[in-house]
Structure formats: C-alpha cells, structure tokens
N, C-alpha and C positions, 0 to 999 in steps of 0.2 A: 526460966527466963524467956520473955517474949523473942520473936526474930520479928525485923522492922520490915515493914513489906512495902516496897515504891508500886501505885497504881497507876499506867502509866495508859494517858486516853488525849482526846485531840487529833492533829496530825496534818497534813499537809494536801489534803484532798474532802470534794464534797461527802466524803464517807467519814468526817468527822462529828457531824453530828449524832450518827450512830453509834459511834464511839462514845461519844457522851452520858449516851442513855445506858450501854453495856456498862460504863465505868460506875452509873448509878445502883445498878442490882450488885454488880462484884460487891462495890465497897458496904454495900448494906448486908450483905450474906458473908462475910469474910470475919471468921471468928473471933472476936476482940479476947476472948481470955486468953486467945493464945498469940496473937499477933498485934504490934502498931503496926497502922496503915496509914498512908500520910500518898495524897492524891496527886500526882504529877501530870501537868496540860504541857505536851507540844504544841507548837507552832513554829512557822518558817521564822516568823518574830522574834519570837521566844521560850525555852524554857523555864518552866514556874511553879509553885505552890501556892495554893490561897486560903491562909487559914482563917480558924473563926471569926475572924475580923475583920474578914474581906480584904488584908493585906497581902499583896504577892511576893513572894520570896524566889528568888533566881536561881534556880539549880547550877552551881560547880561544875562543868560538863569536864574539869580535871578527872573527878571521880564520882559524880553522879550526885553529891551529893547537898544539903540546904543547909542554913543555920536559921534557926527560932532560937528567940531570949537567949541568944548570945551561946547558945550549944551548937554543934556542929552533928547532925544529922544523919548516918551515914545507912544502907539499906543490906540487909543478907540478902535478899532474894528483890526481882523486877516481875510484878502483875500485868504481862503487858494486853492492855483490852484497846488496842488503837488500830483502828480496821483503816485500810491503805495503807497507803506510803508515810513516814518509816517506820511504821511498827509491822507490816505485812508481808513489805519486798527486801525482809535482809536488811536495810542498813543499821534499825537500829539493835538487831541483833549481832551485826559485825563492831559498831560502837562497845555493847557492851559487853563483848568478846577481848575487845583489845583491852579494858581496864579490870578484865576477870569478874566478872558481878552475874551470874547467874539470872536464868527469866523461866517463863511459863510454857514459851512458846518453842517450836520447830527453829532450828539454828541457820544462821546467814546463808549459807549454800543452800540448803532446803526451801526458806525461803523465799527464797529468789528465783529458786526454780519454778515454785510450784504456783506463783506469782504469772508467769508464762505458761497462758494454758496449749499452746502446741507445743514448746517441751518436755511440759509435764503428759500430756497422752501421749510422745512419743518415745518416755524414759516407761510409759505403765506398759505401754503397748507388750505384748508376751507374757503377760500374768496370766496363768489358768483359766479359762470362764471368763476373763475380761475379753470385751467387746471394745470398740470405738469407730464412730461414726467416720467415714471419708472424711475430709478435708484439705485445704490449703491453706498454710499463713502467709497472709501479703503483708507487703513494708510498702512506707510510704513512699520511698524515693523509688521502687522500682514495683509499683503497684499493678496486676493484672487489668487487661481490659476484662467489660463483661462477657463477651464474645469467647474469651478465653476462658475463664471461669465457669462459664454455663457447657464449653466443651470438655470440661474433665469432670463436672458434679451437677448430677440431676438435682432440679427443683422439687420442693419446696428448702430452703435454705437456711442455716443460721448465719447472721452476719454478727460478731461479738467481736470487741472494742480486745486484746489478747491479755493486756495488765489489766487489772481492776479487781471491782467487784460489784454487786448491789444491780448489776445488770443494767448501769447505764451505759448507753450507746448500742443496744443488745437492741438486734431487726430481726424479724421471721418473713422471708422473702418470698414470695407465691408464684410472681412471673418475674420476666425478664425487668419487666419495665419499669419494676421497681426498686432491683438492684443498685442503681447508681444512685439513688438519694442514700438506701443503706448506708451501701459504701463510705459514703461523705459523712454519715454523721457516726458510724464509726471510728472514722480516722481524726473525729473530732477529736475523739477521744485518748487514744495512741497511735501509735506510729509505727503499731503492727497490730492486724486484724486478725483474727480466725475465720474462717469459712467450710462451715462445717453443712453436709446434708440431714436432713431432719427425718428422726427417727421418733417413729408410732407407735407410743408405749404410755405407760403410767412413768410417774415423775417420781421419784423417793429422793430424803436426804437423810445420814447418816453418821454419826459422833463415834469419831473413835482414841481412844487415852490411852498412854499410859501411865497406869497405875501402878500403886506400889506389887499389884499379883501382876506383872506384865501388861501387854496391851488388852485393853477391851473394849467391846463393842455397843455401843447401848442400841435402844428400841428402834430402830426406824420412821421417820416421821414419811405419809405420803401427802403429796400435795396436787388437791386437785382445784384449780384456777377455773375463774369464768371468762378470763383474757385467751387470748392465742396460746401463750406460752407464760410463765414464769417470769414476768421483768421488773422492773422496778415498780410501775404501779400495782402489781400483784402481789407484789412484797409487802408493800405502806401502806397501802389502802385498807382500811377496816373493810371486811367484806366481802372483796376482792378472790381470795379465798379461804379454802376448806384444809386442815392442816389435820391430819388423822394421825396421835400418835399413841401405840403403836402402827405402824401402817398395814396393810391388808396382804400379808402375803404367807404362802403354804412353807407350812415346814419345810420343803426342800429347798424351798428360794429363800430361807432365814439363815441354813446352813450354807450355802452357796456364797448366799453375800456379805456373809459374816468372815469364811474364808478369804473371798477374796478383797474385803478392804485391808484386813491387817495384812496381807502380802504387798498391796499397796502402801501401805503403812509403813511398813520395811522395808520395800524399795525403794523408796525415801527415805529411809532415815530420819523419818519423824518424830516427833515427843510434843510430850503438853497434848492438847484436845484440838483436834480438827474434824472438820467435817466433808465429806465426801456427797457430792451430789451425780446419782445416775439415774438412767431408765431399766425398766423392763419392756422387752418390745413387744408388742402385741401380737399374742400367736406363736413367738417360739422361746417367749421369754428368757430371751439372752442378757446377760447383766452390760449395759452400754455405759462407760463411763464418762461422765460430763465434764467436772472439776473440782477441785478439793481449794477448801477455804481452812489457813493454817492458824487465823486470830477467827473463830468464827461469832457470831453474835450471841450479846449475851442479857437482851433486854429481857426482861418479863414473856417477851410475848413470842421469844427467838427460840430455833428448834432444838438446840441442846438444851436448856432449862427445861426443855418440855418433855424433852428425852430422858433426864434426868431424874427427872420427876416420876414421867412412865417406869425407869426401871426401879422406881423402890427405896431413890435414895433422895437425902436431903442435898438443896444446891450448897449449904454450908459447908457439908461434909465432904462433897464433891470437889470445891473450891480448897479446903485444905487439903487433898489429897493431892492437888493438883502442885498446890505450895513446896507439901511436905517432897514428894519426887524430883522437883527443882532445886531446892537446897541439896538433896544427894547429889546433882551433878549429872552429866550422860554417864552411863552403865556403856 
C-alpha cells in the first residue's frame, strides 16, 4: 500500500520562489509506485492544493488535511521543501508536532535555533577542529555604534541580516565608511544582525542526512564566485559562479570535515538533510564554520542534488530514503 505524502512549498518570505522551483524537482523525483504525493502551497493568505484543474482546495489546518471528489485526504508523512519562514524557523514544524504528523525536516527547537546564526555558532562553538570567526550580534533596539564595532573587530567585515537565507541583506565591509549603509540594509532585513570578521579561505558547502545506516556525509561541493563573496547574486546568477563537485580537498581535510559536520549534526539534534556551509583558511586550513541551512535547496541546479548525484546515487532514491526515515519517527 502507498503512504500519502503532503509536499509542502510557498511560505511567507522572498525565498518562496525558490521554494517553488525545490518543490518542482521533489515532486518529479519522488517515487509514484511507492508514494501519492499531493502538493501543498503556504501562504500568510492561505493554505491550498491545486489539482489538475487548476481548482484549489483549502487545507483543514484541524489535521492537515484536503477533500477531493468528496474523500477526505489525510497524509503519513509532510515533504517539507519551503525555504524561510515557516517551513525553516520551527513553526511549521511545532504545528505539525502538536497534531503528531511527522516531516522531513530537523524538528521546532532545532529549527529555530539553527535559523539564528549567532546561536547556532555559539551552541557549535567547542566541537574538535571547529573554528569560527569573531563576531558580534546586534539588535535593533539597542544597536552598536560603528566606532564601537570597528573597536572589538578588525576590518574587512561580514555584515548578515542573523534569520534568513539566500544571502539577502548580506555586505562585505572594506572600510569604516561603509559600515553604516551595511548596517542599515541589514537591519532591513531583521532585527538582529551578525557581524562577523572575514576569513581568507576557500568557500565549501556540505550535505549531511540521516539515513536509514545513520548519519551521512555526501561529497562536498566548492564554490568559487567571480563576486566578493558568495551573496545572492552569486547564487542566481547563471555564471556568476564555479560550483565544483566533489570539491578540491586532500584526504585529510575530507576526514576532518566529515568528522566534524556530523558532531555538528549531533549537537543539534538534527534529521532529514541539511547543509552546512564553511571555509578552509588559507595557509593553515582550519575548518571555519559559517552556517547550516536545515530545508536546503532543492532545484536542479542546488548543491545537494549535485551532491547527490556526485556520490553515486539516484535523487529518487535519495528522496525515499529521506521519506522512508520520517515515517519511522525520531530514533
């Protein structure tokens, strides 16, 4: 007998539209002899279904669940591919906590943590071989001058938006003087910032699941950008850049950072597939940790499927394995 699978994409922030694209590869790779999959769109509006006939049907937020031709629809498991707010920071994993319905992803306290990148380097901070860069998180109501900021952290600078993703709001600060517009258009963004000093390395990002054998680590993808740094136009831009995967690194930097993701991994309390984004520094190649995306992308052209691929396996196979460990439940 099939298990019904809810695909759940949309969501309440400009990182919907990538959600959209993600939810287009899931539902095309997501093995129909073994699964219905029936595609569910958030929005602050509405939840919905919109079947062959372009008609929308209103999800039951009682128990999750739709009626077509007069059945009542109900789901084993939740595909959740909605990048932001709520399918990223916890809420809709605490929803669907409280009506017991199982999902894909890392669980409401997870995250919600990992959602907050100065909590999350200062919950990693003390893992083996983990690094992280200086930094300070400012809030908006009691925000640093720059005078003060540039007296506890040498220039050059990250200034990053602290919730999010997709690297909007994200500056690379040179001098002083350009600090204050940073600032301003990070807090566009949230209502706490990271500020972090910038570290001279190679960029890598990394996929790590658990699977039915435990956790594992797939290939590393490196990314080398023709922009400053890694931001949103580096991202979307055809072009922009160079996406190497596996990525270029010696055997003992494969073992090193293999270790210490899944410690991270576990320090968390993670499940389902995330992705961990670090450097290697240049010259003494210390593993620096940047931040971990808990719904990570899942278009065509997005670094797990590439990863996935690099190590040898099919995204179908990949994608029910992901199913099949969700249905069992946290272990």
């Amino acid at each position: 007998m099939k298990n019904t699978i809810a695909l759940v994409t949309g969501g309440f922030t400009g990182e919907s539209y990538v959600s959209f694209k993600s939810a287009e590869v899931i539902e095309k790779n997501i093995d129909r002899d073994r699964f219905d999959v029936y595609t569910i769109v958030i929005t602050r509006e509405s939840w919905y279904h919109v079947d062959a006939n372009a008609v929308k049907h209103p999800v039951d937020k009682n128990d999750f669940s739709i009626v077509l031709n007069d059945s009542v629809i109900r789901f084993d498991t939740v595909f959740i591919g909605l990048h932001g707010s709520p399918g990223e920071d916890g809420k809709l994993q605490g929803y669907f906590d409280m009506i017991g319905l199982p999902y894909t992803t890392c669980d409401a306290l997870t995250s919600a943590i990992t959602m907050n990148k100065g909590y999350t380097k200062a919950i990693t901070e003390g893992i083996e071989d983990l690094h992280v860069a200086r930094s300070l998180q400012l809030f908006s109501h009691n925000a640093l001058s720059s005078e003060s900021i540039l007296a506890q952290l040498n220039l050059p600078l990250f200034i990053k938006p602290n919730n999010g993703g997709s690297s909007i709001g994200m500056s690379k600060v040179k001098t002083a003087e350009e600090l204050p517009e940073a600032l301003e258009r990070a807090f566009h963004e949230d209502t706490q910032v990271l500020v972090e000093e910038f570290i001279s390395g190679r960029e890598f990002s990394i996929g790590v699941f658990n699977g039915k054998d435990g956790v594992q680590v797939l290939p590393a993808t490196e990314i080398v950008t023709t922009r400053e740094f890694f931001d949103f136009e580096a991202k979307y831009t055809p072009g922009a850049t160079e996406e190497i995967t596996p990525g270029r690194m010696t055997e003992e930097e494969k073992e090193r950072v293999e270790a210490i993701v899944k410690a991270v991994y576990e320090k968390l309390n993670c499940r389902g597939v995330i992705r961990i984004d670090y450097f290697l520094e240049e010259g003494t190649r210390k593993f620096f940790f940047i931040e971990i995306n808990t719904v990570p992308g899942q278009t065509e052209t997005s670094f797990i499927p590439q990863q996935v691929r690099a190590a040898g396996r099919t995204i179908q196979d990949f994608y029910t394995e992901l199913i099949e460990v969700s249905l069992e439940g946290p272990k």
